[in-house]
C-alpha positions in Angstrom: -10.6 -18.7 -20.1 -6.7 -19.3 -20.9 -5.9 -20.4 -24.4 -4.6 -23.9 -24.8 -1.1 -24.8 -25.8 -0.6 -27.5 -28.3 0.8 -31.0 -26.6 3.1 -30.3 -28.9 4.8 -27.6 -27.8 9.0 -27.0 -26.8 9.1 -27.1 -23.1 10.0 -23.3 -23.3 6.2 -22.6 -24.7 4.7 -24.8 -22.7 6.6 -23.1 -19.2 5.7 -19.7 -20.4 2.0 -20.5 -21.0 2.3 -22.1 -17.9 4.0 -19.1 -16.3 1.1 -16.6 -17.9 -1.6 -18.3 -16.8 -0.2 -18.4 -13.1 0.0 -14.7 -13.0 -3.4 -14.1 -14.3 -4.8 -16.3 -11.7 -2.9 -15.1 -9.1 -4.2 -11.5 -10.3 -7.7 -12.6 -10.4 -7.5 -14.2 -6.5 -5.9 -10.8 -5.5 -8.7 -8.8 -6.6 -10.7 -10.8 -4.1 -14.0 -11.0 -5.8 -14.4 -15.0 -6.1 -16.4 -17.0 -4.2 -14.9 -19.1 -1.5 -15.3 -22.6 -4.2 -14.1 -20.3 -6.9 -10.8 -19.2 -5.2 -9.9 -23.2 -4.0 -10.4 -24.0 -7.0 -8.3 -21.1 -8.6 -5.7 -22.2 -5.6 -5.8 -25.6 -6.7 -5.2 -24.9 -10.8 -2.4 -22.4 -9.1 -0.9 -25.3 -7.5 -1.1 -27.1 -10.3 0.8 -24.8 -12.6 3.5 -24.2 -10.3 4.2 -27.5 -10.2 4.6 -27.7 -13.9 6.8 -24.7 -14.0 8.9 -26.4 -11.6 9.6 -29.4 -13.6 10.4 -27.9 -16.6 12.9 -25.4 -14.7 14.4 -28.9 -13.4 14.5 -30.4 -16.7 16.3 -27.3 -18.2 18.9 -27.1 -15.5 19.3 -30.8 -16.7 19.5 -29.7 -19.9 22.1 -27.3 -19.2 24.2 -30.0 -16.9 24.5 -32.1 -19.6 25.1 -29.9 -22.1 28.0 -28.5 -19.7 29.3 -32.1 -19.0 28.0 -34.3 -20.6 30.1 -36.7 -19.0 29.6 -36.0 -15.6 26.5 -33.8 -15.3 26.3 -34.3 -11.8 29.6 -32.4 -11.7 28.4 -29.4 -12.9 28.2 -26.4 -10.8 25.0 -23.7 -10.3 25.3 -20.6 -11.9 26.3 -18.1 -9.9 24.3 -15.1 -9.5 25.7 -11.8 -11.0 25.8 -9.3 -8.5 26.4 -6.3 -11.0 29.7 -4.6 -13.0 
């Protein structure tokens, strides 16, 4: 059973606990050794935690926008990916 995070965790905790536990489900569904009940509900605690790894990637590219701009955040460009020296 995953350790709890305190509620009062930063966002980056909470997204890497998040991001942990995701894994180590995804490993345990891979294995395939769970009953059918036990895998949809593995699939739906997966769904769940992707979900909350999505917002908080959202709310730190907001982060980001507004500490880039914070006058026009919707200005703000994506960073673009380094494709090496």
């Amino acid at each position: 059973m995953p350790n709890k995070i305190p509620p009062d965790a930063s966002p980056v905790a909470q997204f890497e606990h998040s991001l942990d536990e995701l894994e180590q489900l995804v490993e345990k569904m891979e294995q395939g050794e769970m009953s059918l009940e036990d895998s949809l509900a593995a699939y739906e605690r997966g769904v769940g935690l992707y979900r909350r790894c999505q917002t908080a990637l959202e709310q730190a590219e907001l982060r980001v926008r507004l500490l880039a701009d914070p006058d026009q955040p919707d200005a703000a460009r994506p960073f673009a990916a380094d494709d090496g020296p």
